[in-house]
C-alpha positions in Angstrom: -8.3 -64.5 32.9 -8.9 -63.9 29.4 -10.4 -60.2 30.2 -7.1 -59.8 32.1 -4.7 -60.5 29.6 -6.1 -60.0 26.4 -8.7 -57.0 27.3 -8.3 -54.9 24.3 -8.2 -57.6 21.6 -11.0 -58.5 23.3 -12.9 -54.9 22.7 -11.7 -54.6 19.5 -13.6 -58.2 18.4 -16.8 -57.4 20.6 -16.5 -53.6 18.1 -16.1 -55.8 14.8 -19.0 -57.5 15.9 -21.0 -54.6 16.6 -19.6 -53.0 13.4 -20.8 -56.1 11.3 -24.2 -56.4 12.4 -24.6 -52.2 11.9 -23.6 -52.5 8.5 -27.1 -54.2 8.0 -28.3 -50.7 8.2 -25.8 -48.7 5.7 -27.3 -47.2 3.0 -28.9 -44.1 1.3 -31.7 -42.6 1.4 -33.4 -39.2 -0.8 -35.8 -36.8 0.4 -37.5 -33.9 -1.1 -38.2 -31.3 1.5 -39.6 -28.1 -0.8 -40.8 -28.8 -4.3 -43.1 -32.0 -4.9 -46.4 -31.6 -2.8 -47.6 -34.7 -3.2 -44.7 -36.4 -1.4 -43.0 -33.6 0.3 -40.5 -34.7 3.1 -40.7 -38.4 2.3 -37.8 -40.4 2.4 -37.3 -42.3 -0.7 -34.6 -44.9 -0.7 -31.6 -44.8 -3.4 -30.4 -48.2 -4.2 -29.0 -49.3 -8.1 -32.9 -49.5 -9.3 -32.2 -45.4 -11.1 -35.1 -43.8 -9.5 -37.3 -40.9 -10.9 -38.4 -38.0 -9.6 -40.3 -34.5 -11.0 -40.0 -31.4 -8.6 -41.0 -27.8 -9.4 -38.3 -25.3 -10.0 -38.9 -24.3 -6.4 -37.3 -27.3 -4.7 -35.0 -28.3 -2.5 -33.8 -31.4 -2.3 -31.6 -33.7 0.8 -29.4 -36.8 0.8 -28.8 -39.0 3.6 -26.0 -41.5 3.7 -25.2 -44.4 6.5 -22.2 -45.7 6.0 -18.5 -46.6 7.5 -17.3 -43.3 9.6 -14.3 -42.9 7.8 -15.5 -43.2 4.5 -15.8 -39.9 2.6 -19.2 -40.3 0.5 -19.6 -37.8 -2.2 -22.7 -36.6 -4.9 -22.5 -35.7 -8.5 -24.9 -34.0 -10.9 -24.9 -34.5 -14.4 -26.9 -33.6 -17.3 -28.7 -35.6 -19.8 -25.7 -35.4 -21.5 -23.0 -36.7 -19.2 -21.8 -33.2 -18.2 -20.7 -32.7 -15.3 -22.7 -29.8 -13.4 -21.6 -30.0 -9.8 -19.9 -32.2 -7.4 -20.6 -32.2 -3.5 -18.7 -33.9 -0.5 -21.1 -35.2 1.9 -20.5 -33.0 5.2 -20.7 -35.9 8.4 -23.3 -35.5 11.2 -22.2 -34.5 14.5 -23.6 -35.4 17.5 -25.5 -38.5 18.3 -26.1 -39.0 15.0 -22.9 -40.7 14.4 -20.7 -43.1 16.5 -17.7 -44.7 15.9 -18.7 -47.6 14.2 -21.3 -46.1 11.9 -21.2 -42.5 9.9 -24.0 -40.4 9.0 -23.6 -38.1 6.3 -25.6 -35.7 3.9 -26.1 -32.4 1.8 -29.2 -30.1 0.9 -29.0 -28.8 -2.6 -31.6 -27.1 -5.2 -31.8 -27.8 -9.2 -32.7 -24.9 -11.6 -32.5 -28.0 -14.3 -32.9 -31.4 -14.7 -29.7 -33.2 -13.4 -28.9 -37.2 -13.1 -27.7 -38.2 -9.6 -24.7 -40.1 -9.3 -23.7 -41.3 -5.3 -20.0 -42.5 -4.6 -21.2 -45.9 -2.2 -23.7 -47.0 -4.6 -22.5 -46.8 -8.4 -20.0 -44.2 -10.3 -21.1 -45.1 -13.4 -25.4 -45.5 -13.0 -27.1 -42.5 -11.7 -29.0 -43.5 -8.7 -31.3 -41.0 -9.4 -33.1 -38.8 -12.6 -34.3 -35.8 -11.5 -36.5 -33.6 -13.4 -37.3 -29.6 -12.7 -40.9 -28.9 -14.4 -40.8 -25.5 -15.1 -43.5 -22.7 -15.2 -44.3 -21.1 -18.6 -42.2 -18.3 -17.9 -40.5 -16.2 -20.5 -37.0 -16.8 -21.7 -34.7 -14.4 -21.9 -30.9 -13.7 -22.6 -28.6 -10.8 -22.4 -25.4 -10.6 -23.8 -22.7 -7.6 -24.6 -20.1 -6.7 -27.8 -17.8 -5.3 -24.6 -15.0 -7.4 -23.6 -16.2 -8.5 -19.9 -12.6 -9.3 -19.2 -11.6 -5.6 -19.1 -12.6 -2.5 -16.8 -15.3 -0.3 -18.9 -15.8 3.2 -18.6 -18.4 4.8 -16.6 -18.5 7.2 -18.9 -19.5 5.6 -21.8 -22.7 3.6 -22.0 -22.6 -0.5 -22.6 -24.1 -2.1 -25.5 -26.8 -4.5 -24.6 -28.4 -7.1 -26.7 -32.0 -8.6 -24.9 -34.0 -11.4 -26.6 -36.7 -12.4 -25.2 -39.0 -15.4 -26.2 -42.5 -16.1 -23.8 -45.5 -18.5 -24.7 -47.7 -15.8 -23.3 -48.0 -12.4 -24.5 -45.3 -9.9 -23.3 -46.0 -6.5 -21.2 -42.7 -4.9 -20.6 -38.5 -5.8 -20.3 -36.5 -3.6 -17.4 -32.9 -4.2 -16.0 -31.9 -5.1 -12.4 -28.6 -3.3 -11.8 -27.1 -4.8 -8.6 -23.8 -2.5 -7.3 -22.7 -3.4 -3.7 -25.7 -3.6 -1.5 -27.6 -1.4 -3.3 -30.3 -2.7 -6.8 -31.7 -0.4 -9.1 -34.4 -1.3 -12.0 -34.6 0.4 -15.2 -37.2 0.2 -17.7 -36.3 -0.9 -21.3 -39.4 -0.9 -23.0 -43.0 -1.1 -22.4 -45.1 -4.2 -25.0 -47.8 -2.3 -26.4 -48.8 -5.0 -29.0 -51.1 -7.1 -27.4 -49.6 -10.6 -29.2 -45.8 -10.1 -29.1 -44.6 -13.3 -28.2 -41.0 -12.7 -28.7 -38.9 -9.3 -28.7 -34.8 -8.5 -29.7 -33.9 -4.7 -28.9 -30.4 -3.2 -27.9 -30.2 -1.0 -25.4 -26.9 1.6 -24.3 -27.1 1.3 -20.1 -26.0 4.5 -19.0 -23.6 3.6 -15.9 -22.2 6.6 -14.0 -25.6 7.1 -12.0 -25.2 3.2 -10.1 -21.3 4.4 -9.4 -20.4 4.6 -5.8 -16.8 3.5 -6.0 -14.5 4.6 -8.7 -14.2 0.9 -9.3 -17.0 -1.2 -8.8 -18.3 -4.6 -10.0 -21.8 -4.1 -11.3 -24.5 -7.6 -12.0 -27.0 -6.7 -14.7 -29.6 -9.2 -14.7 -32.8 -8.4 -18.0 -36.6 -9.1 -16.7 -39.5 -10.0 -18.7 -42.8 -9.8 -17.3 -45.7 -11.3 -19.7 -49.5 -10.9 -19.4 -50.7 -14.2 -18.1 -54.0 -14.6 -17.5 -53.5 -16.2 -14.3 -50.7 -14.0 -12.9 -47.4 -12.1 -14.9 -45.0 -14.4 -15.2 -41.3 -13.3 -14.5 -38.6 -14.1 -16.5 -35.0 -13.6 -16.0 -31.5 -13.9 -17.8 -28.6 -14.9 -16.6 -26.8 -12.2 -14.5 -23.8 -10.3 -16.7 -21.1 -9.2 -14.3 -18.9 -6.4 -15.6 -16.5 -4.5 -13.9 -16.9 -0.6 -14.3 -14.2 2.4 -13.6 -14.8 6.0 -13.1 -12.3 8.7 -15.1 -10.6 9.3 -12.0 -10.4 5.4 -11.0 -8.6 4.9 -14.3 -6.5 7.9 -13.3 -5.0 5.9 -10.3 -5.0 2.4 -12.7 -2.5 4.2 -14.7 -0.5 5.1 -12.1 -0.5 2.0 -10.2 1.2 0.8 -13.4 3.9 3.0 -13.5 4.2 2.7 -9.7 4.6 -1.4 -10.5 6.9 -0.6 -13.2 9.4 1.4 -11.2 9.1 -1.6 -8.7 10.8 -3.5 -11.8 13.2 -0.6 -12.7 14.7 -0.4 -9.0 15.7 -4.0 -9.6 17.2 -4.2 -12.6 19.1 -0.9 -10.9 20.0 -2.6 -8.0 20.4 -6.2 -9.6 18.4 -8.7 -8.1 16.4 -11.1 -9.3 13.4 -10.9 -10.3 13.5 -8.6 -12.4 11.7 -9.1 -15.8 11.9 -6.6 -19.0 9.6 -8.3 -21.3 6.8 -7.4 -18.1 8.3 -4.0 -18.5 7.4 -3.6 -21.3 3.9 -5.0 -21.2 3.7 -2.4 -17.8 4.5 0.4 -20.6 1.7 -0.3 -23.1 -0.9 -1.1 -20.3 -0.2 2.4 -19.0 -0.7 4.1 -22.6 -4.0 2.2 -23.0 -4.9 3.4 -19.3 -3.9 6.8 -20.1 -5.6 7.4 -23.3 -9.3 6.8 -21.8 -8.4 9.3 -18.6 -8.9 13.2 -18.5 -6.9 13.7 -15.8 -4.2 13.1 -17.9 -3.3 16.1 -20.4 -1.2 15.4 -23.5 2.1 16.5 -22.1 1.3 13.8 -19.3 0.5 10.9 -22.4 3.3 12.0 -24.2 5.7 11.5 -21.4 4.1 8.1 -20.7 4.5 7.2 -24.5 8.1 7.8 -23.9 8.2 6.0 -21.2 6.9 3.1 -23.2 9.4 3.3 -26.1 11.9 3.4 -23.7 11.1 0.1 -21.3 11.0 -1.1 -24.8 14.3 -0.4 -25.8 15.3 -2.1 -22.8 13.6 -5.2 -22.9 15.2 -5.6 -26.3 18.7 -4.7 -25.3 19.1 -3.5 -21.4 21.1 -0.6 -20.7 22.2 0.1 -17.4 22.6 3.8 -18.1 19.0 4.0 -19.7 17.7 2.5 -16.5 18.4 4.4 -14.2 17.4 7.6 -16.2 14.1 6.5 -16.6 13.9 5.3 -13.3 14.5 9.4 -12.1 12.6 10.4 -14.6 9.5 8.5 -13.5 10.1 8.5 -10.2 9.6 12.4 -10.8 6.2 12.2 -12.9 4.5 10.1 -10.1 5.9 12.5 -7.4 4.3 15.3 -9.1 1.0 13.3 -10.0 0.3 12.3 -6.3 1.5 15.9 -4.9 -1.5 17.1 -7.7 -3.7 14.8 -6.6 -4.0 15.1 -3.0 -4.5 18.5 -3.3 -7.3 17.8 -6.5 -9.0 15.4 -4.1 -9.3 17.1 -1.0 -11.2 19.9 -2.8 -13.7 17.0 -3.8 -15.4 18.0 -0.2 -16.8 21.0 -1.2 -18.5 19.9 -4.3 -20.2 17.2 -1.7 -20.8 20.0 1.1 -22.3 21.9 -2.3 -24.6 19.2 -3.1 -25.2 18.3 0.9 -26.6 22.1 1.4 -29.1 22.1 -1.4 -30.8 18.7 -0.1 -31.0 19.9 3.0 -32.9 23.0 1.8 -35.3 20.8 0.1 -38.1 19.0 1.5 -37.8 15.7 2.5 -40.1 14.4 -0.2 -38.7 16.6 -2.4 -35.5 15.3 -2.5 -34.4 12.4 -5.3 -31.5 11.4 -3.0 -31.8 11.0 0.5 -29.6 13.2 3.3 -28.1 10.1 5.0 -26.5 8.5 1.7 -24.6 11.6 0.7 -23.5 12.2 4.8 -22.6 8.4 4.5 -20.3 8.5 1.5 -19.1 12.1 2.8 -17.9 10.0 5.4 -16.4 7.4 3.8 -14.5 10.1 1.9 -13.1 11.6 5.1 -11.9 8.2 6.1 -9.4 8.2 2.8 -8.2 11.5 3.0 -7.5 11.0 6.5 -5.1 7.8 5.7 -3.5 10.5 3.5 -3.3 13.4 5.8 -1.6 10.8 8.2 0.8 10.2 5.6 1.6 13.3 4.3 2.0 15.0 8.0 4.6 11.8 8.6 7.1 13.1 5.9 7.4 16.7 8.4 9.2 16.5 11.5 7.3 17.1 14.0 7.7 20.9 14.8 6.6 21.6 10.9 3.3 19.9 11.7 0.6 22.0 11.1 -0.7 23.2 14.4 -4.5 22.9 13.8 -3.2 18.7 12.9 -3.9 17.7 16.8 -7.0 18.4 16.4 -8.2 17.0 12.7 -6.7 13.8 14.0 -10.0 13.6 16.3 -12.0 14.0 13.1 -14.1 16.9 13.5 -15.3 16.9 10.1 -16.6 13.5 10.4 -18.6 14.2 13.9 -19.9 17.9 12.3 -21.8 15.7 9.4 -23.4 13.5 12.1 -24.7 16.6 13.7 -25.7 17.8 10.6 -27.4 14.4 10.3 -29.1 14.7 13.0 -30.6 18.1 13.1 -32.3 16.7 9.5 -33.9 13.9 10.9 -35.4 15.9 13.9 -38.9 16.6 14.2 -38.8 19.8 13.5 -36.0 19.4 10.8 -33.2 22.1 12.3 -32.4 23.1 8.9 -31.7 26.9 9.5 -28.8 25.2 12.2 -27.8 22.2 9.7 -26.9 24.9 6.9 -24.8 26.4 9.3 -23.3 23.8 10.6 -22.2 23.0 7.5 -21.1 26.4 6.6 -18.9 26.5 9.5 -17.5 22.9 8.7 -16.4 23.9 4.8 -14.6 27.3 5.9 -12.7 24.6 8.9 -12.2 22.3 6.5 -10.9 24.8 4.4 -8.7 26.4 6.5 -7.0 23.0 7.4 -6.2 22.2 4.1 -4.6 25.7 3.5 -2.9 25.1 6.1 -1.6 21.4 5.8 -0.4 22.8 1.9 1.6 26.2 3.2 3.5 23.4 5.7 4.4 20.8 2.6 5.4 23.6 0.8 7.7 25.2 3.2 8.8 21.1 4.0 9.6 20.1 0.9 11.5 23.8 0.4 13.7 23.1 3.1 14.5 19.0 2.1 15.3 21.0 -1.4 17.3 23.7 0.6 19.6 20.6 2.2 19.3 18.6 -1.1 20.8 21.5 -3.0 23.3 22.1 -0.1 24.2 18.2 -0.5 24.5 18.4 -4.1 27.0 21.6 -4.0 28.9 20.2 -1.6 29.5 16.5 -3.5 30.2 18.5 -6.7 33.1 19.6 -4.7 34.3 16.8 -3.5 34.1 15.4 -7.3 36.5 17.6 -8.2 38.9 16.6 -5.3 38.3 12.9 -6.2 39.0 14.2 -10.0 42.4 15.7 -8.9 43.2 12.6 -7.5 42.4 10.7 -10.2 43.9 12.7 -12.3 46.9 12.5 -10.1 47.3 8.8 -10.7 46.8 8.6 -14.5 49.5 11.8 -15.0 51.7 8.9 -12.9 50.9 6.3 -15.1 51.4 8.6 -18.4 52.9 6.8 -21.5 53.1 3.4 -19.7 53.7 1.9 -23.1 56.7 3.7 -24.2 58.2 4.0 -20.5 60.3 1.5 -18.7 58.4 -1.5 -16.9 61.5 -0.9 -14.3 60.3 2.5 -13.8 57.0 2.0 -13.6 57.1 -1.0 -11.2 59.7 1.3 -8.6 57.1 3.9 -8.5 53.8 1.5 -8.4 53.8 1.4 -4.6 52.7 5.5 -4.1 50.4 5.3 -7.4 48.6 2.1 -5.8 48.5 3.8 -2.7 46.9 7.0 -4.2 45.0 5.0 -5.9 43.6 3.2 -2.7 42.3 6.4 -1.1 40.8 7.5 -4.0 38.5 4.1 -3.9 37.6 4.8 -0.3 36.8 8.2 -0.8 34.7 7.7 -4.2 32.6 4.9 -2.9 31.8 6.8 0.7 30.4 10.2 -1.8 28.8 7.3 -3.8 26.7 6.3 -0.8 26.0 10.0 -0.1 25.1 10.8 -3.8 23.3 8.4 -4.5 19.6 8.8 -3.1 20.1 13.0 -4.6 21.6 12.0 -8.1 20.8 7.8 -8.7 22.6 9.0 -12.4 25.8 9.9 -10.4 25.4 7.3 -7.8 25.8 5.1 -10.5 28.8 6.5 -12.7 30.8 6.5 -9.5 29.9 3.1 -8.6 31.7 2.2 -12.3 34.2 4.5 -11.6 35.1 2.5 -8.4 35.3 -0.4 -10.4 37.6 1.3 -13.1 39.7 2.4 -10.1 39.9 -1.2 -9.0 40.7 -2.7 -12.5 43.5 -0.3 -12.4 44.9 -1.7 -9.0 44.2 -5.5 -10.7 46.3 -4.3 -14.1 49.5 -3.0 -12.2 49.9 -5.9 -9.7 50.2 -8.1 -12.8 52.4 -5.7 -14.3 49.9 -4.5 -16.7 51.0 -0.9 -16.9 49.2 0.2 -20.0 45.9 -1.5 -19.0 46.2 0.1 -15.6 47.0 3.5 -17.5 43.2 3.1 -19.5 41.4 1.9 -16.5 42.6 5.4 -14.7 42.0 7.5 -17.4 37.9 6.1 -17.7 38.3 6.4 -13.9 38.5 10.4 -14.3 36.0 10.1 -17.1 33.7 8.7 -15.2 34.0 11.0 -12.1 33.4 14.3 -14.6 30.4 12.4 -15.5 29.2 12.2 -12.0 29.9 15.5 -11.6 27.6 16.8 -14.8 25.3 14.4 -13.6 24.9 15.9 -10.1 25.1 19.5 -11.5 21.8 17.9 -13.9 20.0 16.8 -10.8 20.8 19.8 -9.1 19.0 22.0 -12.3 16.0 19.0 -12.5 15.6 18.8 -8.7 14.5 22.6 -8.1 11.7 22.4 -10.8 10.1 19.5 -8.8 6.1 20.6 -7.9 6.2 23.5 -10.9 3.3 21.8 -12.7 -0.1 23.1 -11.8 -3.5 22.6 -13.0 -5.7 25.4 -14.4 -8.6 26.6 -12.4 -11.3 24.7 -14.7 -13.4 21.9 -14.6 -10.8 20.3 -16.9 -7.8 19.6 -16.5 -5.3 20.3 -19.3 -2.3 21.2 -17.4 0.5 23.8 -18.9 1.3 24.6 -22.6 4.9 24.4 -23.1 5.8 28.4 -22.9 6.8 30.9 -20.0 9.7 29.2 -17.8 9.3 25.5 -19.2 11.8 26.5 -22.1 15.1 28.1 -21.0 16.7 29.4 -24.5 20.1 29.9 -23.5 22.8 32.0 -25.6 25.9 33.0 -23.9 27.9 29.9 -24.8 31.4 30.4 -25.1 34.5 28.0 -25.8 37.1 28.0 -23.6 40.3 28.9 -24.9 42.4 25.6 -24.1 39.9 23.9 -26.8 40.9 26.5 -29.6 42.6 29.4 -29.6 45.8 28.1 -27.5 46.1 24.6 -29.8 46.2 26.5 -32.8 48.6 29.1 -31.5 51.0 26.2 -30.7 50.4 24.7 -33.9 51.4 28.0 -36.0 54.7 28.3 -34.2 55.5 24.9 -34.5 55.1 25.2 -38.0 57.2 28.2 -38.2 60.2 25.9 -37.2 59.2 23.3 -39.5 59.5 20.7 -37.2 56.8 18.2 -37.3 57.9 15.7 -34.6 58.0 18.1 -32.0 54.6 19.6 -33.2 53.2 15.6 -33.2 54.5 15.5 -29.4 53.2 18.2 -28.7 49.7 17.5 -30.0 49.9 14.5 -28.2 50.5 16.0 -25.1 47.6 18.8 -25.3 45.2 16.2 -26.4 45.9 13.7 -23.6 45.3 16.6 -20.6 42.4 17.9 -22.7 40.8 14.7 -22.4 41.9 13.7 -19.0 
């Protein structure tokens, strides 16, 4: 009966039980299983008694824990001190191991030093265990740098290294371990020809292009010292320095990954959202200087322009102008445009200095050669793979019947397979070389062709979107001047609001409001259009919309000489659209002009030829001069200087308007 009605308070005591009498067996337990030969894999047991321990600096070292199953046991290593060195959660046993009413846990950890063991279910406060790392006699070295760790370092320039080294046997010799990826080369600093130098300080400069295989890469330098021990050279290492190195060209694309970022933070402040934050433009501008000044790629009309840019996010973190703005927003929306056009075309020409180097290895012997076949085929490759992302991305902004025709085909990857072949034909026995030469003669003059052929079709693309961008720009110039008719229309209606009568000017507010109505819809439809060919005029009209609106808001409140200045900076603002589209007309067909000399160097264009455009048939129109003056002398003649002050008046207001 009582199994029947009370069966699970019934397992639940018979589990306390069980629980109670295995908690006899909780507890902890050490064992060494690499490092102390006497005792190796016995199991010591950890209690409050602190226990004591020496392992070799070989070791390994485990910890068992029994306890409850949902307790959470954890480890922590200290030094003599009381620092703290590491702290590990004890991972729970799975399997039969562990049940429900008891846990088994542990962890396997090594010591390079000695380290006091401090166990969560026995005491946070009393290590549980001293552990001591007897070291071999080996010698002691450090490396350190003057360069700032923290920021990229040129490849180009070698780092400044500082070795001491201290040994209780006499030294033989000090070398460098560079690791980069999954590659480790050793350089030789100096050879100990003193037969009793314990201790040695030298600088060294570590050249750093040669371990480059990225244009960024994170290189570990790690100093050895070997001494002369009579029973066996003892090793000696530092602790590894980890410094991140970039190429010329990798600092290149830094620089313009941070004026790519910073027009990410002009478009908002453009557009208005949030988000946006000048005092990080400015700190975008200065980074880009830095970048710029340790880059050949850049020439001084390119660091000049980027100063400029600089003084100008500047100016508007300080005081933000939405005019500015969106200036320098075209403008460097136009300087990376031209930077990546040059680039792709600069990097896919990179292959044949690779297929140069390919050809002489292959017609060298395979002992002969001081780098082997496959690495150069393998980062060939890996080069192939990037210019094929931008191939795919370049042949996206064609339609599709101003693809190049040979495209089909490269999108198989042809160039990649032909360097397998060659690959092949190298390692055969007989090496093919007569037939890998060729190969790879025939694969340069393909790959040639295709890149010939992939720029004639940008070129004649990006004529034709200039062709329709020019059309587009033409065509809303002309419709500026219809909106500035209009406009014009409406302020001539509104004329001398402040000497007129308000009864007037309220009988005939209906047709000006009206007038004024269409000229909103019309201005803000060409403001969507003009826009993404002129952002300058996109945004005067989107200001004159809002003038045209605060005209509307001043003569429904019977403001008629408010609504008489908010028309007349209406048609201000549209003949500043208009110049502004007529500028971006002028800026838009110089796009792609820049090219780089035929040089190893690259120091773009002097400022001479077409780049200056000295212009000297300026005239002044006659309305601005002659005809004023005219008017003025005969008024004079009649001596009648109210009619001349009217008259003035009148000139002046349609010469402005």
């Amino acid at each position: 009966m009582l199994s029947q009605t009370a069966g699970h308070a019934w397992e639940s005591a018979l589990q306390s039980l069980e629980r109670a009498a295995l908690s006899l067996t909780y507890g902890a337990r050490l064992r060494v299983v690499e490092g102390m030969p006497e005792s190796e894999g016995e199991m010591l047991k950890l209690s409050r008694d602190t226990l004591e321990l020496t392992v070799l600096e070989q070791n390994l070292i485990e910890v068992q824990v029994t306890a409850q199953p949902e307790s959470a046991p954890s480890l922590q290593l200290k030094d003599s001190q009381g620092k703290s060195l590491q702290t590990f959660r004890l991972v729970k046993a799975a399997g039969p191991e562990g049940n429900e009413t008891t846990g088994r846990f542990s962890v396997t950890f090594a010591l390079t030093e000695d380290a006091q063991l401090y166990l969560s279910t026995i005491s946070n406060s009393t290590p549980t265990a001293v552990i001591k790392v007897k070291r071999l006699p080996v010698p002691q070295v450090t490396l350190s740098t003057i360069a700032d760790i923290e920021e990229a370092w040129p490849d180009d320039k070698p780092l400044p290294l500082d070795i001491f080294v201290k040994a209780e046997h006499p030294l033989q010799s000090v070398q460098l371990v560079i690791k980069a990826g999954e590659r480790t080369h050793k350089e030789l600093v100096t050879e100990v020809l003193a037969q009793d130098k314990l201790e040695l300080e030298t600088s060294y400069n570590l050249p750093l292009e040669t371990y480059m295989d990225k244009d960024e890469q994170e290189l570990e330098i790690v100093a050895e010292a070997t001494d002369r021990a009579i029973s066996g050279p003892l090793v000696g290492r530092s602790k590894p320095l980890v410094i991140k190195v970039v190429s010329a060209y990798g600092r290149y694309q830094q620089t313009l990954r941070t004026l790519a970022e910073a027009k990410k933070e002009l478009d908002l402040a453009v557009q208005g959202k949030e988000g946006h934050d000048p005092n990080h433009l400015a700190e975008l501008g200065n980074k880009a200087v830095k970048q710029a000044e340790d880059s050949p790629y850049f020439d001084g009309l390119d660091r000049h322009q980027i100063r400029m840019f600089q003084q100008t996010f500047q100016a508007i973190a300080k005081r933000p102008d939405q005019e500015l703005t969106v200036q320098v927003s075209e403008d460097l929306n136009r300087f990376l445009f031209e930077h990546e056009s040059l680039d792709d075309r600069e990097r896919d020409r990179d292959f044949f200095v690779a297929a140069r180097t390919l050809s002489r290895l292959l017609e060298q012997k395979a002992e002969e050669r001081k780098v082997p076949v496959n690495r150069v085929v393998e980062r060939m490759k890996n080069f192939l793979e990037e210019r094929h992302r931008r191939w795919e991305l370049r042949t996206q902004h064609m339609s599709p019947e101003n693809q190049p025709q040979e495209w089909p085909q490269v999108q198989k990857k042809p160039f990649t397979e032909a360097l397998t072949q060659i690959e092949k034909m190298d390692t055969s026995k007989p090496p093919q070389t007569e037939d890998a030469l060729q190969k790879l003669s025939q694969t340069v003059e393909s790959y040639r062709q295709w890149i010939e052929a992939l720029e004639k079709k940008e070129d004649q693309s990006r004529a034709e979107q200039e062709k329709q961008r020019q059309q587009g720009l033409a065509n809303a110039q002309n419709q500026l001047r219809e909106l500035q008719k209009r406009q014009s229309t409406v302020s001539t209606k509104l004329d001398k609001a402040a000497q007129r009568e308000e009864a007037d000017l309220q009988e005939s507010w209906g047709s000006v409001r009206m007038d004024q109505n269409s000229n909103i819809k019309g201005t803000r439809e060409l403001e969507a259009q003009l826009r993404s060919m002129s952002p300058t005029a996109g945004e005067r009209m989107k200001a004159a919309v809002q003038a045209m609106e605060a005209t509307i808001d001043s003569g429904n409140e019977n403001k008629f000489t408010d609504a008489e200045s908010a028309s007349d900076m209406a048609g201000r603002l549209l003949q500043q659209a208009e110049s502004a589209a007529r500028q971006s007309q002028r800026d838009n067909g110089k796009r792609g002009r820049r090219r780089r000399v035929t040089s190893d160097q690259y120091y773009g264009n002097q400022v001479a030829g077409g780049d200056v455009d000295l212009r000297r048939d300026y005239q002044v129109n006659r309305r601005y001069r002659e005809d004023v003056l005219d008017d003025v002398r005969e008024l004079k003649k009649r001596e009648s200087s109210e009619e001349t002050d009217s008259l003035l008046e009148d000139y002046l207001r349609k010469v402005i308007r």
